[in-house]
Each structure stands twice: as C-alpha cells, then as structure tokens.
N, CA and C atoms as an extended XYZ file, in Angstrom:
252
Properties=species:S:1:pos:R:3:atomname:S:1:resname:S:1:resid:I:1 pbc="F F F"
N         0.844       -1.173        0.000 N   UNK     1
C         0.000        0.000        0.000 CA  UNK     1
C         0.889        1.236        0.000 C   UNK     1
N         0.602        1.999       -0.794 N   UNK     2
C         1.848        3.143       -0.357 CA  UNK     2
C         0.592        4.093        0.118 C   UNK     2
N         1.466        5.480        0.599 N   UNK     3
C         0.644        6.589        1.321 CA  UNK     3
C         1.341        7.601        1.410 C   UNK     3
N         0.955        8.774        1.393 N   UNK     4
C         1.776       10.057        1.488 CA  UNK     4
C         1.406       10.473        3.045 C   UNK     4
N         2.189       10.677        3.713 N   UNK     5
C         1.401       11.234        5.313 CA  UNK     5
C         2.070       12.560        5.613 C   UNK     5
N         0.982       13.560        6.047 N   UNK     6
C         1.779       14.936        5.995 CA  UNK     6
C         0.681       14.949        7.237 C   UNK     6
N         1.667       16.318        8.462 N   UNK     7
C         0.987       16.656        9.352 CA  UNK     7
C         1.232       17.869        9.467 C   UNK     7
N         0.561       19.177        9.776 N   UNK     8
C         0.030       19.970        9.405 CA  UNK     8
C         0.043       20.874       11.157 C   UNK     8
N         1.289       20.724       11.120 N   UNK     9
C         1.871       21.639       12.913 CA  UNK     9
C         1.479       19.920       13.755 C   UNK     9
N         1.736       19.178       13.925 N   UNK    10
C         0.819       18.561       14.998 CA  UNK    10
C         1.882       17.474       15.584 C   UNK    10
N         2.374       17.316       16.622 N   UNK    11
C         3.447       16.371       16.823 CA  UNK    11
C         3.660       15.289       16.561 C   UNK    11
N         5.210       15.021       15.926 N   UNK    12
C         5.597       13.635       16.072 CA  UNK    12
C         5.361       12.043       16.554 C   UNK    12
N         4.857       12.394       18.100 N   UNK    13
C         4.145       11.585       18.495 CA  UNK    13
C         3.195       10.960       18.551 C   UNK    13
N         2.145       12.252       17.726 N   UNK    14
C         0.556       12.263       17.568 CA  UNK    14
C         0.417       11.453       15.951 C   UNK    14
N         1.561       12.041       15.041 N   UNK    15
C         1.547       11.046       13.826 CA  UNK    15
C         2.162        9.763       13.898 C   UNK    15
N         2.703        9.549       14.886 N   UNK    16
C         3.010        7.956       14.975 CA  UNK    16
C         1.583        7.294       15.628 C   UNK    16
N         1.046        7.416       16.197 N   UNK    17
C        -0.200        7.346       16.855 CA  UNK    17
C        -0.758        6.745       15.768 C   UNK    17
N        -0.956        7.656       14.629 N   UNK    18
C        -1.867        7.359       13.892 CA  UNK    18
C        -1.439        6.040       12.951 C   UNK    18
N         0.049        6.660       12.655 N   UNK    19
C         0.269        5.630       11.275 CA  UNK    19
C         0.231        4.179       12.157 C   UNK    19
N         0.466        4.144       13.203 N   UNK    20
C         1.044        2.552       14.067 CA  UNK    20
C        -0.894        2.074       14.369 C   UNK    20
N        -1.382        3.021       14.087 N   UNK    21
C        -3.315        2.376       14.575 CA  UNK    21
C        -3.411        3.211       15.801 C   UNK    21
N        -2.431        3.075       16.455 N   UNK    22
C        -3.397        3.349       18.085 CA  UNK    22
C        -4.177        4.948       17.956 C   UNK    22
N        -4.521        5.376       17.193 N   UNK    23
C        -5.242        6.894       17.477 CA  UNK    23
C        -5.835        6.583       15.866 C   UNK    23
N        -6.842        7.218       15.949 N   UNK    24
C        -7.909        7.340       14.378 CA  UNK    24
C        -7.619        8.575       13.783 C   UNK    24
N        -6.924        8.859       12.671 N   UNK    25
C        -7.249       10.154       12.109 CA  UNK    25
C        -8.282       10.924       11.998 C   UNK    25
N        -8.667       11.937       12.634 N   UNK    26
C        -9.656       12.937       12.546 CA  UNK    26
C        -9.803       14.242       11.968 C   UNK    26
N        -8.692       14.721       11.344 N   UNK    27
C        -8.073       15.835       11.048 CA  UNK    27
C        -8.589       16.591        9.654 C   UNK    27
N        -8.976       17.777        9.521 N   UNK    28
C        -9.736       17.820        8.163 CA  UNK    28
C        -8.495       18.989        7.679 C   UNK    28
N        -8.110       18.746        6.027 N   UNK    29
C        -7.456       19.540        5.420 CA  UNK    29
C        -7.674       21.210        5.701 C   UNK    29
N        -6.257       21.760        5.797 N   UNK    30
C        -6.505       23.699        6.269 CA  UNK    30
C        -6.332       24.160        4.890 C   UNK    30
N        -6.035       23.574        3.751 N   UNK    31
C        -5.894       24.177        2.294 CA  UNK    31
C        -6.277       23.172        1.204 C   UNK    31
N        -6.778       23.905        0.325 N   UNK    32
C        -6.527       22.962       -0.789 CA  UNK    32
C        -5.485       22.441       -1.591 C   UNK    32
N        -5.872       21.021       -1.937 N   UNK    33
C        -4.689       20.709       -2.763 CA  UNK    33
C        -4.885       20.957       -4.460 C   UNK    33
N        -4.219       21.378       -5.060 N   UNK    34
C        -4.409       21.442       -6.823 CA  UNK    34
C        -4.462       20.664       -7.442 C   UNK    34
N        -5.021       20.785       -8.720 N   UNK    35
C        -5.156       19.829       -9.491 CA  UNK    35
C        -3.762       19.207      -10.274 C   UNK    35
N        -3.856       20.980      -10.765 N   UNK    36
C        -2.528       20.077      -11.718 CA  UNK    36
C        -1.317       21.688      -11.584 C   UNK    36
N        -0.078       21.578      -12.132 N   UNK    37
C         0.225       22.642      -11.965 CA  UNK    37
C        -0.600       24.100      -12.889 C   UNK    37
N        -1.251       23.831      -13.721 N   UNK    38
C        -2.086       24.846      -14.134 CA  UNK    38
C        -2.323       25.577      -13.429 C   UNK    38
N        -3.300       24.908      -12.693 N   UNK    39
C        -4.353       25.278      -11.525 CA  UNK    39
C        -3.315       26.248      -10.621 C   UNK    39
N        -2.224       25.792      -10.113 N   UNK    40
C        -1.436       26.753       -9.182 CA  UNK    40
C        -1.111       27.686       -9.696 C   UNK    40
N        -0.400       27.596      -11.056 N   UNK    41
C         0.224       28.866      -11.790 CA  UNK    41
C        -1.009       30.287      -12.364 C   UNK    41
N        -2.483       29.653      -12.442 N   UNK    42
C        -3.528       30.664      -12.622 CA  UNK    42
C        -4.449       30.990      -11.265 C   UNK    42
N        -4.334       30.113      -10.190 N   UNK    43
C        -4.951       31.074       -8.588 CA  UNK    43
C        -4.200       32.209       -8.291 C   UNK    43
N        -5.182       33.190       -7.468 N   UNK    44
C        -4.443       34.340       -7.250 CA  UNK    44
C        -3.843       33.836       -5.657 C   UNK    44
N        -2.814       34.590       -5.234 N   UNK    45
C        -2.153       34.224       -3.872 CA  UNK    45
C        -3.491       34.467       -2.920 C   UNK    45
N        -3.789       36.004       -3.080 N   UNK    46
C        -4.612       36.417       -1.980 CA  UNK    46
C        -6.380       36.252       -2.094 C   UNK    46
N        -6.321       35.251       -2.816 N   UNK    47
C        -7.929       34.529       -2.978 CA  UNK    47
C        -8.160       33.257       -2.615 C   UNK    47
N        -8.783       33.508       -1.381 N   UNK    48
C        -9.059       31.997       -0.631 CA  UNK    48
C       -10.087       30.982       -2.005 C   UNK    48
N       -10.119       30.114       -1.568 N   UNK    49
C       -10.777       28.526       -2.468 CA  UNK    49
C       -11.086       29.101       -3.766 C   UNK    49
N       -10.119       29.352       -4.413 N   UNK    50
C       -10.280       29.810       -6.152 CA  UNK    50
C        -9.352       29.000       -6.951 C   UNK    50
N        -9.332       27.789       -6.546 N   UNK    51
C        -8.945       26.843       -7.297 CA  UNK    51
C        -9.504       25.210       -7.808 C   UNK    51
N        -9.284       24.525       -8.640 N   UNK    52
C       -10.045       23.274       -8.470 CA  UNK    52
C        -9.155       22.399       -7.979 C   UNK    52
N        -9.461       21.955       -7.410 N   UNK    53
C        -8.511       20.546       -5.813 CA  UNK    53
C        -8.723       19.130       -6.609 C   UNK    53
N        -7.321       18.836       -6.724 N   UNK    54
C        -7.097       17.254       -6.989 CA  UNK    54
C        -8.102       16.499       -6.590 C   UNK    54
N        -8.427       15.341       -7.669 N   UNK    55
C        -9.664       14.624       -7.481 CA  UNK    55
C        -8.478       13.159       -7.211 C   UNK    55
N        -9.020       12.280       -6.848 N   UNK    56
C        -7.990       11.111       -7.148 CA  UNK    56
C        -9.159        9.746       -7.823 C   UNK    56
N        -8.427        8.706       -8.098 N   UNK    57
C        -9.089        7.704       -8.309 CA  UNK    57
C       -10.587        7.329       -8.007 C   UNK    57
N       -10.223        7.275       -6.721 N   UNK    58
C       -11.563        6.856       -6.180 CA  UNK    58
C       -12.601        8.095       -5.650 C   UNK    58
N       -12.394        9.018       -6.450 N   UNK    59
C       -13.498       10.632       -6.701 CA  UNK    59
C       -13.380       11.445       -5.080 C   UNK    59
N       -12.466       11.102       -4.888 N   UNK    60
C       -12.149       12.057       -3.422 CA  UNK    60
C       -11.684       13.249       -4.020 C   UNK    60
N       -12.123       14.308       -3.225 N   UNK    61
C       -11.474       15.645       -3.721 CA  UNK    61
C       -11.105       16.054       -2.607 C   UNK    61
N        -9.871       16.567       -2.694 N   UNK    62
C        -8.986       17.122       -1.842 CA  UNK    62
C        -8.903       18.999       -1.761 C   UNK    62
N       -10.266       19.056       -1.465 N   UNK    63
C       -10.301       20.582       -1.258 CA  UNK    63
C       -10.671       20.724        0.138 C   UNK    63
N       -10.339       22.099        1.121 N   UNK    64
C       -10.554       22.620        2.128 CA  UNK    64
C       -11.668       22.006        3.176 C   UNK    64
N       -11.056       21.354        4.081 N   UNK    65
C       -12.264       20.680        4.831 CA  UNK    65
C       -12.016       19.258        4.677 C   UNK    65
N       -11.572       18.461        3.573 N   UNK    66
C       -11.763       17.290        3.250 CA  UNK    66
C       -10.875       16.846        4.231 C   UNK    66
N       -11.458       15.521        4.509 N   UNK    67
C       -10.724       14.548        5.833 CA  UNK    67
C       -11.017       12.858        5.420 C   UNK    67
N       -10.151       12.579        6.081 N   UNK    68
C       -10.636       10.877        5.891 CA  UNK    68
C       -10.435        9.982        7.398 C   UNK    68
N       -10.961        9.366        7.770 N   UNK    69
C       -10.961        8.457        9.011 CA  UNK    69
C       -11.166        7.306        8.663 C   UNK    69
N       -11.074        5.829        9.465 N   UNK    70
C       -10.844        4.407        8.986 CA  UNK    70
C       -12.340        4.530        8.331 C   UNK    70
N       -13.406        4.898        8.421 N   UNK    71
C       -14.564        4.382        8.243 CA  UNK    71
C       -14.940        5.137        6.702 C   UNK    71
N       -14.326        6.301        6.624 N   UNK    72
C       -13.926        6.850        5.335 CA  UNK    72
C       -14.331        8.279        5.176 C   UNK    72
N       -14.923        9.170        4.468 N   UNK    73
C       -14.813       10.649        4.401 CA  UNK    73
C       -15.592       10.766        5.690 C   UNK    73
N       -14.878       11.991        6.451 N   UNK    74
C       -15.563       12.678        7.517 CA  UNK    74
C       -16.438       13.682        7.155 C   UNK    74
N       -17.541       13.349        8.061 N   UNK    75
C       -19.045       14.251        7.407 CA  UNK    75
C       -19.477       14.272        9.109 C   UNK    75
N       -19.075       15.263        9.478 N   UNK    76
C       -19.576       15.569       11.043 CA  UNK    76
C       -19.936       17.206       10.891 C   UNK    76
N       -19.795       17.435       11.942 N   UNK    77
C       -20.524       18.891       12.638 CA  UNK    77
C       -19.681       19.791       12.035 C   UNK    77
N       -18.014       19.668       11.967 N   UNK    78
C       -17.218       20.170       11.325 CA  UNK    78
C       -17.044       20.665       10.008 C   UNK    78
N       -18.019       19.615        9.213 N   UNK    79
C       -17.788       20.381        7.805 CA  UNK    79
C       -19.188       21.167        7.339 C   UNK    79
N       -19.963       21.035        8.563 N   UNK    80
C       -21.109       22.094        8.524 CA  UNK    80
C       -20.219       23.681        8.362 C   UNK    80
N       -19.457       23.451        9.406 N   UNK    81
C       -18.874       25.253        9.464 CA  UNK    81
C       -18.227       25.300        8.616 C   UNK    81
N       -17.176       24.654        8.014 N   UNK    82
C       -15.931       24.743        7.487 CA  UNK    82
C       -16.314       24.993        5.770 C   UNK    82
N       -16.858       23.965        5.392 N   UNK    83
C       -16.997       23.601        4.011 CA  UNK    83
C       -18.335       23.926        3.502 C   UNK    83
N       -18.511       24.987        1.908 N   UNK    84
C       -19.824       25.863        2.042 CA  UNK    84
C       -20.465       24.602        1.044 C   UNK    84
C-alpha cells in the first residue's frame, strides 16, 4: 500500500499514533490541494478557495475541509462550518 502522510503543525508523536493504529485520524485539510500545476500557476495568492482541488481515483477531492478516518470521508458537525 503506499501513502503520502503529511501533518500539518501537529506532533511527532501524535503522527506515529496514527500511522502505528493506536489513534484514528480525525483531522480535516486547512488548504486545498491542486489539481494540476495549471491550476497553481492561474490562482491568485490572496484569494481563498479559487482553485479546483485534486480529485484522485476513487473521486475524493482534496479541497478545504476534506478529511478521511478508517470508516472513510468525515461528514460531522465540522464540515457544517468549514466547508460551504
């Protein structure tokens, strides 16, 4: 299985947690990710979510808010506020 794991200020300890099982990822993305370099080279710096966010395989989109946990996309109270 491969995986990219990025943590986002949050300690060392807290991402071993996760990758080893003992703690569940809960964490929802603070930016979007891009599609392609297009997409980066035509957003403006100082314009929040004015871009289109990498989709992957299995139709996940990786824009602002998006999260994943074992059970699979997080859809809680959180992306009421976060995500319009």
């Amino acid at each position: 299985m491969d995986a990219i794991v990025v943590g986002f200020g949050i300690s060392d300890n807290a991402l071993l947690d996760v990758i080893l099982g003992d703690h569940e990822p809960n964490g929802l993305l603070p930016m979007q990710f891009p599609k392609d370099m297009d997409t980066v080279e035509e957003q403006f710096e100082d314009v929040p979510k004015d871009m289109k966010s990498y989709k992957d395989s299995e139709g996940n989109t990786y824009d602002f808010g998006y999260g994943l946990n074992y059970n699979g996309v997080i859809e809680d109270e959180r992306i009421e506020k976060y995500v319009e």
